[in-house]
C-alpha positions in Angstrom: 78.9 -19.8 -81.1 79.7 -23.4 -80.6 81.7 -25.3 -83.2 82.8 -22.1 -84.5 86.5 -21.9 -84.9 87.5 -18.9 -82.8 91.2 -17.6 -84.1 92.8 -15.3 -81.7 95.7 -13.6 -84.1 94.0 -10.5 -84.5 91.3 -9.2 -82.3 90.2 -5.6 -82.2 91.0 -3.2 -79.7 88.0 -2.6 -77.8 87.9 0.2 -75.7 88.8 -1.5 -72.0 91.3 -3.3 -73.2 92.9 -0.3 -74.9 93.0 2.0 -72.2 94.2 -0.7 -69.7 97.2 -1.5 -72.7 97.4 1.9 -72.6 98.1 2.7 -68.8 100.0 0.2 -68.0 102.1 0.5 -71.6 102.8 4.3 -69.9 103.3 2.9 -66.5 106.0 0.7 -68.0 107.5 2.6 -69.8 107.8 5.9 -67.3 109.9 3.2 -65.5 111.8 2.0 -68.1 113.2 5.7 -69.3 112.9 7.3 -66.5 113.0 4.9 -63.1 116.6 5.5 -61.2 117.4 2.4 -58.8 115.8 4.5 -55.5 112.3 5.6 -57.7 111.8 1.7 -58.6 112.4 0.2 -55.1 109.7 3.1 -53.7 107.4 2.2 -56.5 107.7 -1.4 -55.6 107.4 -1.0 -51.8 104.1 1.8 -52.2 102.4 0.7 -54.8 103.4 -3.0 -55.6 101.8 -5.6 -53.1 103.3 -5.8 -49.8 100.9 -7.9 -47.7 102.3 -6.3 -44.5 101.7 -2.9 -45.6 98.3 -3.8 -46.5 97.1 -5.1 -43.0 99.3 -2.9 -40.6 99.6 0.3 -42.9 95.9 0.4 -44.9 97.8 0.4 -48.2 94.7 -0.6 -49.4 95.5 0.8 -52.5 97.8 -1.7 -53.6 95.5 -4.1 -54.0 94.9 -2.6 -57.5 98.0 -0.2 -58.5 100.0 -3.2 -58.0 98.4 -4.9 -61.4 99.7 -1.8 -63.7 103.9 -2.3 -62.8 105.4 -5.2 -64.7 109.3 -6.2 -63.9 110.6 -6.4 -67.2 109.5 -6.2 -70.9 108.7 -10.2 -71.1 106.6 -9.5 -68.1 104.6 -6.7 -69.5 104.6 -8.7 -72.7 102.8 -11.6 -72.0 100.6 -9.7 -69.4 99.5 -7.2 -72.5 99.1 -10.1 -74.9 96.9 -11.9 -72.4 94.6 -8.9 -72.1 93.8 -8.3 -75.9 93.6 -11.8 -77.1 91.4 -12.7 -74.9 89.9 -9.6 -73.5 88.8 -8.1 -76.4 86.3 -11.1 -77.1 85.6 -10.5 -73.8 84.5 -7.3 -73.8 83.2 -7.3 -77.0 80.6 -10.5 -76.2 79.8 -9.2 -72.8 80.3 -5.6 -72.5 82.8 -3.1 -71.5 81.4 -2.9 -68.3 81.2 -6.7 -66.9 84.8 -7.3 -69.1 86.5 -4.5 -66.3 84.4 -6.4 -63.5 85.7 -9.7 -64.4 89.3 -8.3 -64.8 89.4 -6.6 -61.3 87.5 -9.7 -59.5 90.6 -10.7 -60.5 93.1 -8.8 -59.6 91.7 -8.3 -55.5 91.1 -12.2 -55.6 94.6 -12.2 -56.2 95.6 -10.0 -54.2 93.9 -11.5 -51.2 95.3 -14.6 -52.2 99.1 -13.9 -52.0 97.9 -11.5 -48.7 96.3 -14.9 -47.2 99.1 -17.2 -48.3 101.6 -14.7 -47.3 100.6 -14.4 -43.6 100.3 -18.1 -43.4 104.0 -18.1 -44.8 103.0 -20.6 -47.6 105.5 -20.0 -50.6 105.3 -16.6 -49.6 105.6 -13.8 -46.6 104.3 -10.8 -45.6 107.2 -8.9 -46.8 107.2 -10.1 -50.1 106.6 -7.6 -53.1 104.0 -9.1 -56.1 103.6 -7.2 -59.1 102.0 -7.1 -62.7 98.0 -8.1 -64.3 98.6 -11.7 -64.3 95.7 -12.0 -61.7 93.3 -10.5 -63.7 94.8 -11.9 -67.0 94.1 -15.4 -65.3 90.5 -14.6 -63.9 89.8 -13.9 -68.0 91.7 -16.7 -69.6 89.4 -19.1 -66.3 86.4 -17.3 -67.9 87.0 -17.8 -71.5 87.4 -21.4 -71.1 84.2 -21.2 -68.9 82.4 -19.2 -71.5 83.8 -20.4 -74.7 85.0 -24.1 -73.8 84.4 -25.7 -76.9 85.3 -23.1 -79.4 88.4 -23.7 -80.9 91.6 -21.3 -80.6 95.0 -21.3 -82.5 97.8 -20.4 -80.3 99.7 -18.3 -82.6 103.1 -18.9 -82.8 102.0 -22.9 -82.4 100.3 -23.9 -85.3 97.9 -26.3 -83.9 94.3 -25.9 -82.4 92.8 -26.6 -79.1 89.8 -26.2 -77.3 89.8 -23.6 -75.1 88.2 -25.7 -72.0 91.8 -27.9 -72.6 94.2 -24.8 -72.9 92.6 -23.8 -69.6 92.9 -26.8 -67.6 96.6 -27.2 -69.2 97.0 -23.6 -67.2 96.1 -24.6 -64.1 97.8 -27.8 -64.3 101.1 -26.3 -65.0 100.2 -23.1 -62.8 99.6 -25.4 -59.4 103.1 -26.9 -60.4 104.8 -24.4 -60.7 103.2 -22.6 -57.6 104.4 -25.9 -55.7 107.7 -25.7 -57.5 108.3 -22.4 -56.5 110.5 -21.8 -60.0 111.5 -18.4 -61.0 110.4 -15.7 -58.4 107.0 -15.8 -60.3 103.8 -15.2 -58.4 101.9 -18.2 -59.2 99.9 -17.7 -55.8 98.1 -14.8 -57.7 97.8 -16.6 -60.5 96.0 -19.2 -59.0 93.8 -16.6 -56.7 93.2 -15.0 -60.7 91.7 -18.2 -61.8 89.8 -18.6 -59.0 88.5 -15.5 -59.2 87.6 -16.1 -62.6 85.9 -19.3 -62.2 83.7 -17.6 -59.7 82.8 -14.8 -61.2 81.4 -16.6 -64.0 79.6 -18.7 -61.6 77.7 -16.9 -59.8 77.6 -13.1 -60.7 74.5 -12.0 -62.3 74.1 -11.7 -66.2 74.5 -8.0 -66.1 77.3 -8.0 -63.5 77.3 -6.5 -60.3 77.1 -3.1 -61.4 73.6 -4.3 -62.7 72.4 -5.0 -58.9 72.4 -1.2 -58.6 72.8 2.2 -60.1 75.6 4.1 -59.0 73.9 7.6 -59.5 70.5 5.8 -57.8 72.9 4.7 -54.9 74.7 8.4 -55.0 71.3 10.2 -54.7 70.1 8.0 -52.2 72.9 8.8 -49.8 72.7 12.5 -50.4 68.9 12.9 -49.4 69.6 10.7 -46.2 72.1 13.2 -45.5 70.2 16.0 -46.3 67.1 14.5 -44.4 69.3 13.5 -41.5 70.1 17.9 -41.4 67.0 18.6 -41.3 65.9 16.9 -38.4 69.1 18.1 -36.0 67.7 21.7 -37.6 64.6 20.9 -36.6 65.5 19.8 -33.3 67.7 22.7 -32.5 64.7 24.8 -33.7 62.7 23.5 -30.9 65.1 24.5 -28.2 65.7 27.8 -29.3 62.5 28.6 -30.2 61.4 26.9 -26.2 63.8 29.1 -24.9 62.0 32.4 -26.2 58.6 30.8 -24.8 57.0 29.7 -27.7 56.3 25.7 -27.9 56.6 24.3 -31.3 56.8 20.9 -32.4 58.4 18.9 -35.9 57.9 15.2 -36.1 60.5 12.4 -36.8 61.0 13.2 -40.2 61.1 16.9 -39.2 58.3 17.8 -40.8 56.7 20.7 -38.9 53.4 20.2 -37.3 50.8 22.9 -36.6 49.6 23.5 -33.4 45.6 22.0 -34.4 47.5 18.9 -35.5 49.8 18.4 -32.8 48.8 14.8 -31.3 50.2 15.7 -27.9 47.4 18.2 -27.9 44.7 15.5 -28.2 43.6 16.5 -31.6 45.2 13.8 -34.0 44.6 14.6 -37.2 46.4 14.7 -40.5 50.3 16.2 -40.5 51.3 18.9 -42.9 54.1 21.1 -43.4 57.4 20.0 -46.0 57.0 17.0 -47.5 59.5 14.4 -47.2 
């Protein structure tokens, strides 16, 4: 793909990147028709980002829900536009899969960020409330200039071209500034935890993601026969008792397999086990 000349005016609407347009699109505009004064301010303060509610109330929750409420229509805007012009080449070079990884990497690094930097009362506090996708919208525009540095991108309405490996550094440039600055009410803090994110992600997760380390049904069925296994030795071992307690010795090993009386080692005769297999 390199030298190609990459224009970003139209790019389809893969199928992450519509359905996270989509919910936060609805999320928006719930709010916008229907949000009274008291519904916005309990959004804000239960599902927003409130660092303090995070630590001392586990509302661990909002370390995602806060990426899908945008402010105002500019915010939403620019948030949305960020996610298909760049997301959609995303996803559609790397898969649907790694595309929703790299966007959530980036909104929790985010999140931890302003948590971190709010505790520490650096531009921020524990009581202040961050929302909209602009972490994760950062952790993919760090990536595309990762991925696709030297293809060239036209910034539509600007009618010039740039290298994406230079629109990203002007980001962070102008990103730390304004994060130093202060200017607006903007969280640049999670911008800046978005990019890192990003630049991370691309680093060092595996080709096929970190859903690729494992299967989720693999890790699902795993934990359900260690459960079940785990019953059937407290069966086994409550078997033992009840059955000792009408006289009659009988004996399961640590697996709780049962073992026959010939084959019971703490009869002397060794042997093989049988009985359910494991």
């Amino acid at each position: 793909m390199r030298g190609r000349e990459m224009t970003l005016s139209f790019p389809p609407f893969t199928p992450a990147v519509t359905w996270l347009l989509g919910i936060n699109t609805a999320v928006y505009l719930f709010l916008a028709a229907f949000g009274s004064r008291d519904v916005v301010e309990w959004v804000y303060a239960y599902l927003g980002l409130v660092p303090r509610m995070v630590v001392f109330h586990f509302a661990i929750w909002q370390i995602i829900t806060y990426s899908f409420i945008h402010f105002n229509f500019w915010h939403w805007f620019g948030n949305m536009l960020g996610i298909w012009m760049f997301g959609a080449s995303f996803e559609g070079f790397w898969g649907t899969r790694r595309f929703l990884e790299l966007f959530f990497y980036g909104v929790i690094g985010a999140a931890l960020t302003t948590i971190i930097f709010g505790f520490a009362h650096i531009l921020s506090s524990p009581n202040t409330v961050t929302i909209g996708a602009s972490g994760g919208v950062f952790a993919i525009l760090m990536a595309f200039g990762m991925v696709f540095g030297e293809n060239e991108i036209m910034m539509i309405p600007f009618p010039f071209l740039i290298k994406a490996k230079y629109f990203v550094l002007i980001l962070i440039v102008v990103t730390v500034a304004f994060a130093i600055g202060d200017r607006g009410g903007v969280a640049y803090l999670a911008h800046l935890g978005g990019l890192l994110s990003g630049y991370l992600y691309v680093k060092f997760a595996p080709r096929r993601g970190q859903a690729g380390r494992f299967s989720l049904s693999e890790w699902y069925y795993g934990l359900n026969n260690s459960y079940y296994r785990w019953k059937r030795r407290r069966a086994a071992r409550k078997f033992e008792v009840y059955m000792r307690r009408h006289d009659r010795d009988i004996h399961f090993d640590e697996h709780g397999n049962y073992i026959p009386p010939d084959d019971d080692p703490r009869k002397g005769n060794g042997g093989s086990k049988s009985g359910w297999v494991n």
